[in-house]
DRENTI-739603 format. One record per residue (C-alpha): residue in three letters; y, x, z. Coordinates in Angstrom, 3 decimals. Each point is the difference from the previous one (the first is absolute). Layout:
DRENTI-739603
residu, north, east, up
Ala, Y, X, Z
...
//
This chain:
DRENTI-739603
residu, north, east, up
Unk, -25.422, 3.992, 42.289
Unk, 2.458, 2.540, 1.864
Unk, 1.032, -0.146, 3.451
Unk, 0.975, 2.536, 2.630
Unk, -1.072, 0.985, 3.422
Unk, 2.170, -1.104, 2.656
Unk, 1.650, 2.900, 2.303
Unk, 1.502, -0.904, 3.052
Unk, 1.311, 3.774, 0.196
Unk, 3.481, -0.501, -2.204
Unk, 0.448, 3.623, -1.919
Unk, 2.594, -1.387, -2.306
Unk, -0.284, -2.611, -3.061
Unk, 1.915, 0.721, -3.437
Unk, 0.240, -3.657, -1.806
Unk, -0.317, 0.761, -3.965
Unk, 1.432, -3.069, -2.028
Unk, -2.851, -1.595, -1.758
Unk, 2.414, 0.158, -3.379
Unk, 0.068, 3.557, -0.023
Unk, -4.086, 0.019, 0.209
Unk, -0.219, -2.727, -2.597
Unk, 3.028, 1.339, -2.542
Unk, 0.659, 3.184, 0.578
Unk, -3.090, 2.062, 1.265
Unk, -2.395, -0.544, -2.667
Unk, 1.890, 1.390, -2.804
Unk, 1.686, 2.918, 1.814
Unk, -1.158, 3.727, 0.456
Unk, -2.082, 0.877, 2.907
Unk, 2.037, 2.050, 1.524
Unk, 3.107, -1.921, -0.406
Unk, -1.860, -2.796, 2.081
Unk, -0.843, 2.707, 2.736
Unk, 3.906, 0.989, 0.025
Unk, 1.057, -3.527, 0.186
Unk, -2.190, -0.889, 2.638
Unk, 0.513, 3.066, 2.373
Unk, 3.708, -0.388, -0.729
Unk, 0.181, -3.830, 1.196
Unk, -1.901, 0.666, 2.810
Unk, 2.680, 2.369, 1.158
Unk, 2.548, -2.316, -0.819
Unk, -2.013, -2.482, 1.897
Unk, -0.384, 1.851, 3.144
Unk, 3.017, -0.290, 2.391
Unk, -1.840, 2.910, 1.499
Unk, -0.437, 2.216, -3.177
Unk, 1.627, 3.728, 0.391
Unk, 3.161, 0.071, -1.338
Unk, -0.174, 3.243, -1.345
Unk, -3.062, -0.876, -2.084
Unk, 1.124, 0.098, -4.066
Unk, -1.422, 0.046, -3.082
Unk, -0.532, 3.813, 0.777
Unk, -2.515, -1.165, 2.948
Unk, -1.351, -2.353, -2.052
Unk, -1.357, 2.394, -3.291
Unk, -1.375, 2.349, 2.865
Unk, -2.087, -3.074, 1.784
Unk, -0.736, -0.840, -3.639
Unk, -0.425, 3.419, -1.057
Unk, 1.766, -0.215, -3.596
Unk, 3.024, 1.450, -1.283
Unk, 3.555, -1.366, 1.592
Unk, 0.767, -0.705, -4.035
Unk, -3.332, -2.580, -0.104
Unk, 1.630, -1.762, 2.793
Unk, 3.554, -0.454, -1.366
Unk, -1.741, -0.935, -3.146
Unk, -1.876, -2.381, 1.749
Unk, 3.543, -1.605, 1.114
Unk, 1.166, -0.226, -3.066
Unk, -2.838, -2.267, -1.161
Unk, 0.473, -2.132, 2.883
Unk, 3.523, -0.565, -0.680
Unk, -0.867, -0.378, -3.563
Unk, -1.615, -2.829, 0.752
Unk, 2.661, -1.136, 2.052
Unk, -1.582, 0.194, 3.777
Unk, 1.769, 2.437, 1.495
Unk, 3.272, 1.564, 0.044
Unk, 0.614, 3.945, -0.169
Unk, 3.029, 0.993, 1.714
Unk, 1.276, 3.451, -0.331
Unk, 0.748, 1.850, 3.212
Unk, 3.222, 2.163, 0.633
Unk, -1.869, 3.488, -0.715
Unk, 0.125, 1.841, -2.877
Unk, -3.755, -0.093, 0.306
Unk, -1.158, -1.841, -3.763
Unk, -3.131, -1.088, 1.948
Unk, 1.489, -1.703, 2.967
Unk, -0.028, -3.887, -0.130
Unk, 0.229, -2.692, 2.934
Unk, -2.474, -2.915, -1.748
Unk, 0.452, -3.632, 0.570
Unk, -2.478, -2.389, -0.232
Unk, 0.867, -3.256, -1.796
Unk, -1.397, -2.765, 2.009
Unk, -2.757, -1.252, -2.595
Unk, 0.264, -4.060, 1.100
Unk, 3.925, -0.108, -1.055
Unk, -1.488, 1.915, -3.453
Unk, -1.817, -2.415, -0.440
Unk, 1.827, -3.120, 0.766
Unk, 2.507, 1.340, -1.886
Unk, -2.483, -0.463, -3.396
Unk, 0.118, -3.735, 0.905
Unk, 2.585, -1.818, -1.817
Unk, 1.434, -3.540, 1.899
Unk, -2.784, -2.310, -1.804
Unk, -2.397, 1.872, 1.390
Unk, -1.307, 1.159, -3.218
Unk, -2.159, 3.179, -0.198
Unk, 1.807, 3.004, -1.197
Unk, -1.445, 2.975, -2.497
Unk, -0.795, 1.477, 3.672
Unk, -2.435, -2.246, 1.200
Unk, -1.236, -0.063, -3.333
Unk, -0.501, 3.308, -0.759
Unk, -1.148, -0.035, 3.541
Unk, -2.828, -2.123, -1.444
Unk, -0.956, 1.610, -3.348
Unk, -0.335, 3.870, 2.311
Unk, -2.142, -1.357, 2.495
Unk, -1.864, -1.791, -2.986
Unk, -0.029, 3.720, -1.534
Unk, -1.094, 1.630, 3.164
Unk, -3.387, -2.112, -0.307
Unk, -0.342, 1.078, -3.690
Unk, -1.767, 3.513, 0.132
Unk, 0.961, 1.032, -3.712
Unk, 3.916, -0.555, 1.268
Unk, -0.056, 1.791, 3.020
Unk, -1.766, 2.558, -1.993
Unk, 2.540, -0.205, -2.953
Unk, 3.080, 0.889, 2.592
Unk, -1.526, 2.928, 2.098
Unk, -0.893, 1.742, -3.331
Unk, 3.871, -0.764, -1.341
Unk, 1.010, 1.331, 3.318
Unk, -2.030, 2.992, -0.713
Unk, 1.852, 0.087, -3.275
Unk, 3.782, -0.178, 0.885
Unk, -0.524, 2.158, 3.063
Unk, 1.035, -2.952, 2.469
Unk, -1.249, -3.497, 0.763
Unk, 1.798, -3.405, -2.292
Unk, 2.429, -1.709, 1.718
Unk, -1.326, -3.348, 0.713
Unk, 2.970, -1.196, -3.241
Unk, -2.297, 2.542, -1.976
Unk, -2.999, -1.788, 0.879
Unk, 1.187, -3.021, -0.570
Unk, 1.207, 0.643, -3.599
Unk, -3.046, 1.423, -0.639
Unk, -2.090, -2.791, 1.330
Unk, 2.717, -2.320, -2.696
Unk, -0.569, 2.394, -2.555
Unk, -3.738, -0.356, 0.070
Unk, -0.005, -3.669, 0.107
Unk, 2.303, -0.246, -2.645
Unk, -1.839, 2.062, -2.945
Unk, -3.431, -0.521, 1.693
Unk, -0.426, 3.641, 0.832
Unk, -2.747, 1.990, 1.617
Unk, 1.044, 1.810, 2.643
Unk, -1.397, 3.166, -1.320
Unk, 1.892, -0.202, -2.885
Unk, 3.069, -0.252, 1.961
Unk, -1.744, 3.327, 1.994
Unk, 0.163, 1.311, -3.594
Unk, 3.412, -0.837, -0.894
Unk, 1.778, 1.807, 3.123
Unk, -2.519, 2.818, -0.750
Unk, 1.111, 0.111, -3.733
Unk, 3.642, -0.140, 1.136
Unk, -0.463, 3.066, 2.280
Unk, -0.628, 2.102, -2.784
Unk, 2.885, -0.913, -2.283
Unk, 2.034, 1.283, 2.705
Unk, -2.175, 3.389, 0.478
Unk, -1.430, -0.609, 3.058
Unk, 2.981, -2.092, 1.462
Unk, -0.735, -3.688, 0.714
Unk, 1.954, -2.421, -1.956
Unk, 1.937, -2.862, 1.378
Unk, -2.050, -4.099, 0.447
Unk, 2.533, -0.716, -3.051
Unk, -1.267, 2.172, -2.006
Unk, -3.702, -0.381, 0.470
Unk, 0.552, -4.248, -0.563
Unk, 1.752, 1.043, -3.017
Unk, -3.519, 1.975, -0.745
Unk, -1.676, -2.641, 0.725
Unk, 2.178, -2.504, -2.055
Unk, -0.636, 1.988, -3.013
Unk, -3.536, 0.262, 0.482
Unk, -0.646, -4.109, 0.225
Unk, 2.601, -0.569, -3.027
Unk, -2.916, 2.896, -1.312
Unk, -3.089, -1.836, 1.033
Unk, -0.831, 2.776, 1.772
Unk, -1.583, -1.846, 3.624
Unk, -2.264, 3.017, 1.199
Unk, 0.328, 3.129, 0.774
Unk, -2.664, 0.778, -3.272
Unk, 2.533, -1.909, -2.204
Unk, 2.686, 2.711, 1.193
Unk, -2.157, 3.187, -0.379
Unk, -0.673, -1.025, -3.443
Unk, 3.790, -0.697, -0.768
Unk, 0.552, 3.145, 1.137
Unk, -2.897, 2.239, -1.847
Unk, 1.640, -1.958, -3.259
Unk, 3.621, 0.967, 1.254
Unk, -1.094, 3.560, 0.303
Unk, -2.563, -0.148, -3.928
Unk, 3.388, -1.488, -1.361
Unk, 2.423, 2.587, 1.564
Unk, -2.410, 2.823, -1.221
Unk, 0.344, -1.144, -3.270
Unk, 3.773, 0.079, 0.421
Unk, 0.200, 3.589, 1.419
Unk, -2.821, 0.541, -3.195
Unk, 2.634, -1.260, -2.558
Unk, 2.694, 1.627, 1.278
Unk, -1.898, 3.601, 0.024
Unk, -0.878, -0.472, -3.615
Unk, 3.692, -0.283, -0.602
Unk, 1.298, 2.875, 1.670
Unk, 1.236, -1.420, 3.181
Unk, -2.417, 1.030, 2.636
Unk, 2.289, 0.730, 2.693
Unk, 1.529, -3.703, 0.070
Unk, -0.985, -3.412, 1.318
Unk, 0.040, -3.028, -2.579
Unk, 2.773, -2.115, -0.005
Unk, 0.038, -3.845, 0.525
Unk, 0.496, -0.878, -3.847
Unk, -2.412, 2.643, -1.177
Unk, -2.722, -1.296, 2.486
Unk, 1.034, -3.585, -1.862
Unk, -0.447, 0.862, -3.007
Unk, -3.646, 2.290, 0.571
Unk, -1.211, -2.981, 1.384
Unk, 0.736, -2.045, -2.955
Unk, -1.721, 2.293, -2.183
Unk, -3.237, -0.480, 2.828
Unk, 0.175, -3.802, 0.750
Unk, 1.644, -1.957, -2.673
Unk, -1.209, 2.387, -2.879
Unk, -3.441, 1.386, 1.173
Unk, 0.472, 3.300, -0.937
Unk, -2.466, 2.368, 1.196
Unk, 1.130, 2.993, 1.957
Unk, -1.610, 2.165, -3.261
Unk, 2.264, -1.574, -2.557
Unk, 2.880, 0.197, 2.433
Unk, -0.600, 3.798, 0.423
Unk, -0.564, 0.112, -3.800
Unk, 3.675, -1.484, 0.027
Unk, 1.329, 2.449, 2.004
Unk, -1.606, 3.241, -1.944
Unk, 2.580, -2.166, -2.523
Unk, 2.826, 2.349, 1.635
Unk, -1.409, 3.405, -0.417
Unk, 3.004, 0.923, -2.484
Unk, 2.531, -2.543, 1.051
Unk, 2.819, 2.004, 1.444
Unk, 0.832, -2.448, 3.227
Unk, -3.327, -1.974, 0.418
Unk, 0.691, -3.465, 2.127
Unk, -2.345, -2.616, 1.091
Unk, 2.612, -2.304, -2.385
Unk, -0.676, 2.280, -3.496
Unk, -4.067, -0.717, 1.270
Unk, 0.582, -3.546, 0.936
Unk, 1.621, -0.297, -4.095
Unk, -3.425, 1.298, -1.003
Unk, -2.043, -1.946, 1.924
Unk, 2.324, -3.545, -1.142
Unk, -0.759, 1.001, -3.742
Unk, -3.508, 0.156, 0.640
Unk, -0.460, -3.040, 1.628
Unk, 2.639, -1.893, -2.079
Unk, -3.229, 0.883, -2.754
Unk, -2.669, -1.182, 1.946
Unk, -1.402, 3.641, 0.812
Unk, -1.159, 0.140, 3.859
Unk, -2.908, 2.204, -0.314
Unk, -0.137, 4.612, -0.749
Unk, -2.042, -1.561, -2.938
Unk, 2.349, -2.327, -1.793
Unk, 2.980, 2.801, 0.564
Unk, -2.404, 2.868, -1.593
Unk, -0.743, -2.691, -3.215
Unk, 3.938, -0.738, -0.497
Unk, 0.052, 3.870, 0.170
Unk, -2.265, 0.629, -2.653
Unk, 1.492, -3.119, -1.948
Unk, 3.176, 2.135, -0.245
Unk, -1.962, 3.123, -0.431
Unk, -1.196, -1.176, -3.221
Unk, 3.172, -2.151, -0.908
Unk, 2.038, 3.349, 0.121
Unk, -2.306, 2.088, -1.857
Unk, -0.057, -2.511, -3.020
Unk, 3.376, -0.269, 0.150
Unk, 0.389, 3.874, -0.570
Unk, -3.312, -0.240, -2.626
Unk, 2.736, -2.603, -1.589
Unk, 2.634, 2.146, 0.134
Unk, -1.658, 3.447, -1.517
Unk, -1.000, -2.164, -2.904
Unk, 3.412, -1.057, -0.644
Unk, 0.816, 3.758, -0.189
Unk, -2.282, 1.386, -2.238
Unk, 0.064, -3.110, -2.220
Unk, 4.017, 1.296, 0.079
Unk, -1.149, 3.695, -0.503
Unk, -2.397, -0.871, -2.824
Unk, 2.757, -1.756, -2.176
Unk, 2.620, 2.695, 0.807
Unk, -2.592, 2.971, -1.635
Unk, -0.740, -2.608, -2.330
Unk, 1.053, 2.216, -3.521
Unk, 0.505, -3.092, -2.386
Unk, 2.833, -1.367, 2.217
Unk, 1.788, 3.468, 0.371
Unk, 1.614, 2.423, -2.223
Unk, -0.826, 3.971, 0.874
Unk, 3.124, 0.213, 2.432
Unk, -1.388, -2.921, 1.908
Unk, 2.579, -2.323, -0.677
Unk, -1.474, -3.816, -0.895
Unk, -0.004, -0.274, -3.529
Unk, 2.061, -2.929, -1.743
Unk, -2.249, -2.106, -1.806
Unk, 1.870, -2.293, -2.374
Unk, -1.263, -2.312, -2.502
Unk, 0.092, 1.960, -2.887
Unk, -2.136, 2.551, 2.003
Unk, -2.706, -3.471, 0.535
Unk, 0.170, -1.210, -3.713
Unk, -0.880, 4.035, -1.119
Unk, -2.700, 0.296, 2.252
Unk, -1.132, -3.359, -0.752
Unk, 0.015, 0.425, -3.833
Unk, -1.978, 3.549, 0.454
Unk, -2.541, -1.762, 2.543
Unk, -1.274, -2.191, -2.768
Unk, -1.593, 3.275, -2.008
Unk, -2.981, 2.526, 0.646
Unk, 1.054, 3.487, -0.637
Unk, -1.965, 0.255, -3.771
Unk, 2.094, -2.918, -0.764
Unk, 3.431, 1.110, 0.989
Unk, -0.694, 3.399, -1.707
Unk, -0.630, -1.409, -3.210
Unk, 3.344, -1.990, 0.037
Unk, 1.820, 3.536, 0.877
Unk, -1.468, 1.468, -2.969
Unk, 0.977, -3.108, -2.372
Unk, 3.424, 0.295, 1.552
Unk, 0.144, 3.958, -1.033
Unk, -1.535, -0.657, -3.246
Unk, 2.462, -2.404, -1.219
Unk, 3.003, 2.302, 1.257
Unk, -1.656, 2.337, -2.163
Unk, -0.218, -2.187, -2.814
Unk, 3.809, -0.585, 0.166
//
């Protein structure tokens, strides 16, 4: 229960519209609230110094004069107040009107009467104000970015998680993550639901599921920046088609990091070593079934000892080539062939048939019967 004491001494009542405490005021900055507040009660006040501006109120607030135009900005951001630039050449001096908050509304009511995204967000905040986790979720996002969501940022973030079922400290994650691809600088909400979009088509749906991705991201870039060393090019990022075709070689083929290095010492005496003249390599071995430093050192040695047979082959051929060219019975003393004809066959065939007793002792008959003549 809440109720008030009743004051018959009047000091002054400011009326805040119930849709700014239901819509706007649980979502927004502290501060901002305390700016809007103090400034409608001014604007409230037909008694309110005139001279009182958004100078007087940073010092009753004790901020910065930039806090409070910031503050503003918000407000009219979300459409509740109007900034209106004075005639000074002063950038911080604004006149602020307040937009009266029952016409906002009203306007969000179409002529059936039917309920309009703004009483339905209206809804699904103050739903998310009960939800600790939520409330939770946006100050540490607020924390992140460096100023508080727009209530349109809270809403998409609210669709976003209902959509892909997501935990709101993965989206904590996600706008974390997306702060450090921009070194520091926060990232736009498009960006981080495009994050997030890639994540669930992932199957990544916790923030454990995203440090993994990334410790593989960061094993499989190492082994990028590994390959590329071993080539030469230390002092260069991979390209898109080279990063296509490494991871080939890792997830389609299963090659080991070893046999991919053993690969690369490939290039050692190749003038201009690329990861395409490696990638030719590692096709031929896989085109023969070799994935493994083992079956690449046996197809080694396989050619090892086809090549040395193959010159064993080839000495014999040579001497077999010397032997018959110092071969005396086929040359004559100048080394030229001699010309073997068949008289020269049917002689040394006819002498062949004799022992040397035997052909002596026709020579002498054949002398003895010249004689004898």
């Amino acid at each position: 229960m809440f109720f008030k004491e009743v004051n018959r001494k009047d000091s002054g009542d400011t009326i805040i519209s119930n849709i700014f405490i239901d819509i706007f005021m649980p979502m927004a900055n502290g501060l901002y609230v305390q700016v809007y507040l103090l400034g409608y009660r001014q604007a409230c006040d037909p008694k309110a110094n005139p001279n009182f501006n958004n100078i007087s109120l940073a010092k009753n607030l004790g901020v910065p004069l930039s806090d409070v135009i910031n503050a503003w900005k918000y407000w009219e951001q979300q459409k509740i107040v109007k900034m209106h630039k004075n005639d000074v050449e002063d950038d911080f001096d604004f006149s602020i009107e307040f937009v009266d908050l029952k016409n906002f509304y009203m306007n969000n009511i179409d002529n059936n009467k039917n309920i309009t995204p703004v009483q339905s967000d209206t809804d699904k905040l103050l739903e998310a104000r009960n939800n600790p986790s939520i409330v939770k979720m946006f100050n540490s996002i607020n924390k992140i970015i460096g100023r508080p969501l727009v209530p349109s940022e809270n809403m998409k973030i609210l669709e976003l998680m209902n959509e892909y079922n997501l935990t709101p400290d993965l989206v904590v994650y996600a706008y974390e993550y997306s702060k450090e691809q921009k070194n520091g600088n926060p990232k736009p909400f498009n960006y981080v639901e495009s994050v997030l979009r890639t994540w669930y088509d992932a199957n990544i749906i916790s923030v454990e599921d995203a440090k993994n991705s990334f410790t593989a991201r960061k094993d499989r870039y190492t082994i990028y920046r590994s390959i590329l060393n071993q080539l030469g090019f230390s002092n260069r990022q991979p390209t898109d088609s080279e990063k296509e075709i490494i991871d080939i070689w890792i997830d389609k083929y299963n090659f080991s990091q070893e046999l991919i290095a053993y690969a690369c010492s490939k290039s050692i005496n190749t003038p201009n070593p690329s990861i395409s003249y490696i990638n030719g390599i590692i096709e031929n071995w896989y085109s023969k079934d070799i994935t493994t430093l083992e079956d690449v050192q046996k197809e080694e040695e396989e050619f090892r000892a086809n090549k040395q047979k193959e010159k064993e082959d080839n000495q014999k051929k040579k001497e077999t080539k010397s032997y018959n060219y110092n071969n005396t019975n086929n040359y004559n003393k100048d080394r030229t062939p001699k010309v073997v004809t068949r008289y020269h066959n049917s002689f040394n065939e006819h002498f062949r048939k004799y022992s040397e007793d035997e052909l002596e002792a026709k020579l002498l008959k054949v002398q003895n019967s010249k004689k004898a003549k």
